[in-house]
C-alpha positions in Angstrom: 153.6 99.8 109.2 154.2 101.1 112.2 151.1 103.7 112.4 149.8 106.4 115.3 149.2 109.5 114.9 150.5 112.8 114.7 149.5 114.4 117.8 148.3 117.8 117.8 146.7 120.1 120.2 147.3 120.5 124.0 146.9 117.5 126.0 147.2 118.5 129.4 144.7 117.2 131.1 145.5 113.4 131.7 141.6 112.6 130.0 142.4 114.5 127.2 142.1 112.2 123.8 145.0 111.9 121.5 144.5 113.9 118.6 145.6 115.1 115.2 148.2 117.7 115.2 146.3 120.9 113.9 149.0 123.4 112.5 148.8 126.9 113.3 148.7 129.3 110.3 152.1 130.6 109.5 152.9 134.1 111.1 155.9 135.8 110.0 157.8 136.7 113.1 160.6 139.8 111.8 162.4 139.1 115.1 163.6 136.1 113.7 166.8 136.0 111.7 167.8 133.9 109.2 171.2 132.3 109.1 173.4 130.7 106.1 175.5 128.6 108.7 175.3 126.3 111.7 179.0 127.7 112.5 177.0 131.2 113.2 174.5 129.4 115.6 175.1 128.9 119.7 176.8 125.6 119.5 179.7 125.3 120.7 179.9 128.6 122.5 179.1 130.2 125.9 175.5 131.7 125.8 173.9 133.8 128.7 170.7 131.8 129.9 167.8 134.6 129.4 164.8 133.7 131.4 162.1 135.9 129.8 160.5 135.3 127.0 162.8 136.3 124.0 161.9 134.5 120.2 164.8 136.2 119.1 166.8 133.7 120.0 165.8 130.9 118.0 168.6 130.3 115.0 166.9 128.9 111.8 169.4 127.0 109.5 167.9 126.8 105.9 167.7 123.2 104.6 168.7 123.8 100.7 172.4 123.2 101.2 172.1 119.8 102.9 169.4 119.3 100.3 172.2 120.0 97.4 174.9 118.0 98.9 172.3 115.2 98.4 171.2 116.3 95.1 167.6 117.6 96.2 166.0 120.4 96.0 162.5 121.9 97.7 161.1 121.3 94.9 162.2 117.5 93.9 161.9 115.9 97.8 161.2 111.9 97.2 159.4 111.6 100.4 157.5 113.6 102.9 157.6 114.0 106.5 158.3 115.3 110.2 160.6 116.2 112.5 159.4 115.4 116.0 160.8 117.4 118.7 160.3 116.3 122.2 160.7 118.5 125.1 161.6 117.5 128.7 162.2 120.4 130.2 159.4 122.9 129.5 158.3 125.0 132.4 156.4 128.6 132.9 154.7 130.3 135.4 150.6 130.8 136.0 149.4 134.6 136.5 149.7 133.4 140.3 153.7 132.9 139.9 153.2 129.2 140.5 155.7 127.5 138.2 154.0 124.2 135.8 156.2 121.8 134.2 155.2 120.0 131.1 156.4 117.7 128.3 156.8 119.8 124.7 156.2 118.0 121.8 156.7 119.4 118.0 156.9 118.8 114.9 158.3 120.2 111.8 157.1 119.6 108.5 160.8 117.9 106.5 159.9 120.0 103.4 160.0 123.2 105.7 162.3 125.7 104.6 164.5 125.3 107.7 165.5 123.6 110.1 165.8 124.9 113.7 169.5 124.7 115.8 169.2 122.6 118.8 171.0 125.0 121.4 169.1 128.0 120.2 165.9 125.9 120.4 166.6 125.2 123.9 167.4 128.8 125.3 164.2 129.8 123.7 162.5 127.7 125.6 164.1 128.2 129.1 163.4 131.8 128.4 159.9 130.8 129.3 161.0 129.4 132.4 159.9 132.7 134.4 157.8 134.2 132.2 153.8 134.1 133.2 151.2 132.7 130.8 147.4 132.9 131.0 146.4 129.5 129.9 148.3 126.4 128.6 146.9 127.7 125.2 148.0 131.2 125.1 151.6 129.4 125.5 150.8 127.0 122.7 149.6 129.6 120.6 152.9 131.6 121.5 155.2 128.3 120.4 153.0 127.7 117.3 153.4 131.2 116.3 157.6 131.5 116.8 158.5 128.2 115.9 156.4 128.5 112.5 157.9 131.8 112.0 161.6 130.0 112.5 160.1 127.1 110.3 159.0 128.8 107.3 156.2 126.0 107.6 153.2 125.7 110.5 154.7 123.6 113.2 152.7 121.7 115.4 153.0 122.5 119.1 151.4 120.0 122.2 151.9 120.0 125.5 151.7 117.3 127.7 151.2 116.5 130.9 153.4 114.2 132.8 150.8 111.9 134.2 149.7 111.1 130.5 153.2 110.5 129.6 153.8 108.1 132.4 150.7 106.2 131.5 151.8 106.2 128.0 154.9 104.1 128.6 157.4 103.3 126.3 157.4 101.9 122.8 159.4 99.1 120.7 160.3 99.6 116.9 158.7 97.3 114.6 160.3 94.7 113.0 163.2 92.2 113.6 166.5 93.7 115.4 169.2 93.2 113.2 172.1 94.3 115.7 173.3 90.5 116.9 174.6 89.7 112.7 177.6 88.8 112.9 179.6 91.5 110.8 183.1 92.9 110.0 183.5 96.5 109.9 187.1 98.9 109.6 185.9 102.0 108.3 183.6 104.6 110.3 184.4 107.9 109.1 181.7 108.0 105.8 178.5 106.6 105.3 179.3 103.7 102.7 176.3 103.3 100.4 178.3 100.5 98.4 177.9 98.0 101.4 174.5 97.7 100.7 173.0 94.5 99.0 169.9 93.4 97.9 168.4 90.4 95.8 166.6 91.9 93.0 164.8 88.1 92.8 162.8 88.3 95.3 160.2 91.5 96.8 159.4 91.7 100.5 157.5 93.5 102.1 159.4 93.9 105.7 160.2 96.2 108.6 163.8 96.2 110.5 165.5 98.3 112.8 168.6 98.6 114.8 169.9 100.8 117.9 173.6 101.4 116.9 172.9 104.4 114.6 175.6 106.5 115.9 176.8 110.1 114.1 178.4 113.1 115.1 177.4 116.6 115.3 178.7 118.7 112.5 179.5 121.4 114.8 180.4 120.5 118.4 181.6 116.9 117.0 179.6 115.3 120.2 177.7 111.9 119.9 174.4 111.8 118.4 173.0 108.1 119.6 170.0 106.9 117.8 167.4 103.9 117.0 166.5 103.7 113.2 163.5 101.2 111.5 163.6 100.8 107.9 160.1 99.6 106.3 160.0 99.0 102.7 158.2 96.7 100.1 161.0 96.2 97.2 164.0 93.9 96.4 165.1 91.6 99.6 167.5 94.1 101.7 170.9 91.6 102.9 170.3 92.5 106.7 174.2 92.4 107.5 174.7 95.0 104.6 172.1 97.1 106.4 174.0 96.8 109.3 177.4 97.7 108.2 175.8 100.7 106.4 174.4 102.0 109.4 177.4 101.4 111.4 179.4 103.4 109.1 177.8 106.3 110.4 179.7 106.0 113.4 182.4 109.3 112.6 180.3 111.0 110.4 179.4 114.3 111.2 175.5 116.2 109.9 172.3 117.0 111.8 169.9 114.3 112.7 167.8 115.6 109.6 170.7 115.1 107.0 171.5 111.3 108.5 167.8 110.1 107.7 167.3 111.5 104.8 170.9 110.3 103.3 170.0 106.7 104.6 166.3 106.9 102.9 167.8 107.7 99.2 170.5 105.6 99.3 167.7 102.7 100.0 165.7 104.6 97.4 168.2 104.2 94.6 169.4 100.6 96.1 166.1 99.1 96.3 163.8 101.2 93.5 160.8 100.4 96.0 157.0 100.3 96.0 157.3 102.2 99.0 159.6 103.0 101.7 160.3 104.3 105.5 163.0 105.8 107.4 162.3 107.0 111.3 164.9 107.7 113.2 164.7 108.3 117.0 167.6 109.9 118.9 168.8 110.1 122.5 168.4 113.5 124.2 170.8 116.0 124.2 170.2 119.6 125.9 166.7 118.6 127.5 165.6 117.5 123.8 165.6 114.5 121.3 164.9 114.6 117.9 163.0 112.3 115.7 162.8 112.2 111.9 160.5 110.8 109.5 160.6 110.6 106.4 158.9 108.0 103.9 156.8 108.0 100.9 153.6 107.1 101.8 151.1 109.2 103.8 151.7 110.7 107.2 150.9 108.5 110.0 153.2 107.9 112.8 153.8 107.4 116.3 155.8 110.2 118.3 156.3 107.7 121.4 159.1 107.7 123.3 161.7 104.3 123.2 163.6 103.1 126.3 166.8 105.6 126.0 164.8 108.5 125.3 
């Protein structure tokens, strides 16, 4: 297993021990609208860059229809996890008018109600950028507060500061690479749960991974490049079939979120196993990447950066 931890208050100060994420109680922010649609959110469009604090602008997307297309509901999720949210571009100003610049990093519980749009995410933060803030916890309290509100769950909010991050260094998945099988592939436009084999003769217990995860956004179309690792103790997973699977990705178009979680059931149903994870981490778009996690055992996972984040 591929363990850490879940992070969770500020670590600023370079000393400052890795913790726990802590999440703040859930406040109800009425500023915050709800919205049925991604097609209603910023992508895609022109959007004034507001450099004052304004929550407003966060767009939550609920979760339940993405959950329906795959035959889910809050109530019947097979797994639990997180959403990790990594921030490189987080900046605000002391009382002085000194600008700081930090690393943001987040996480959404996956059985939260919704799911935050990326763009909207992003303005809300730059509307920080020149907006002053008494501590480094009054502005985690402030991000805890909105982003559970946008949620409908606690989110957990650190900041980091660079030195740690640069000491921190980058990680490797677990696992054997499975990307140099040799495999044919001529269809990319659907993610093909019927390439997958397995030998029902023999239980493993195993972790692989692969860096050609490739899907599409479902509203701008642009690339969303990824890493996945697949952990799992169940009937022997045929490597290549993994890999064609996750190749035929390549055209589809859903969120990050949608992607993991189609790729954990279909192993789910494929496999019928003891136990089983799916982490996904993407390449940045917009200043942020987004990592999900979602597996049937308890909690514990590393939010560390790989080398094309």
């Amino acid at each position: 297993m591929w363990s850490a931890r879940v992070a969770g208050q500020s670590g600023f100060s370079l000393k400052a021990p890795r913790k726990r994420y802590k999440l703040a109680a859930l406040i109800h922010d009425p500023g915050i609208a709800m919205h049925p649609a991604a097609e209603h959110s910023p992508l895609g469009k022109s959007s004034e860059y507001i450099a004052t604090y304004t929550p407003s602008l966060l767009f939550p997307i609920p979760r339940a229809a993405k959950w329906a297309e795959l035959g889910l509901t809050a109530e019947t999720l097979p797994y639990q996890g997180v959403d990790f949210w990594n921030c490189y571009e987080l900046s605000w100003l002391l009382p002085s008018g000194k600008p700081v610049v930090a690393i943001g990093e987040f996480s959404i519980p996956a059985e939260s109600p919704n799911i935050i749009e990326s763009k909207s995410f992003k303005l809300y933060l730059n509307s920080l950028n020149q907006t002053a803030f008494a501590s480094v916890e009054q502005l985690q309290a402030t991000l805890e507060q909105d982003l559970s509100a946008a949620a409908g769950k606690p989110v957990g909010v650190r900041i980091r500061s660079l030195a740690e991050i640069e000491e921190e260094g980058v990680a490797a998945l677990p696992g054997m690479c499975i990307d140099d099988l040799d495999i044919s592939v001529s269809s990319y436009d659907r993610p093909q749960p019927e390439l997958l084999r397995c030998d029902d003769s023999r239980v493993v217990e195993e972790s692989v991974h692969s860096h050609l995860l490739k899907s599409n956004c479902p509203v701008t179309s642009q690339p969303d490049w990824g890493s996945v690792v697949v952990e799992y103790r169940g009937a022997a997973l045929d490597h290549a079939s993994l890999l064609a699977y996750i190749v035929s990705f390549r055209q589809h178009s859903d969120f990050h979120e949608q992607c993991v979680e189609r790729i954990f059931l279909d192993l789910q149903r494929l496999l019928k196993p003891e136990k089983l994870t799916v982490y996904a981490r993407y390449v940045r778009r917009g200043g942020l990447d987004i990592n999900p996690y979602r597996s049937t055992e308890t909690l514990d996972v590393d939010n560390r950066r790989l080398a094309r984040q």
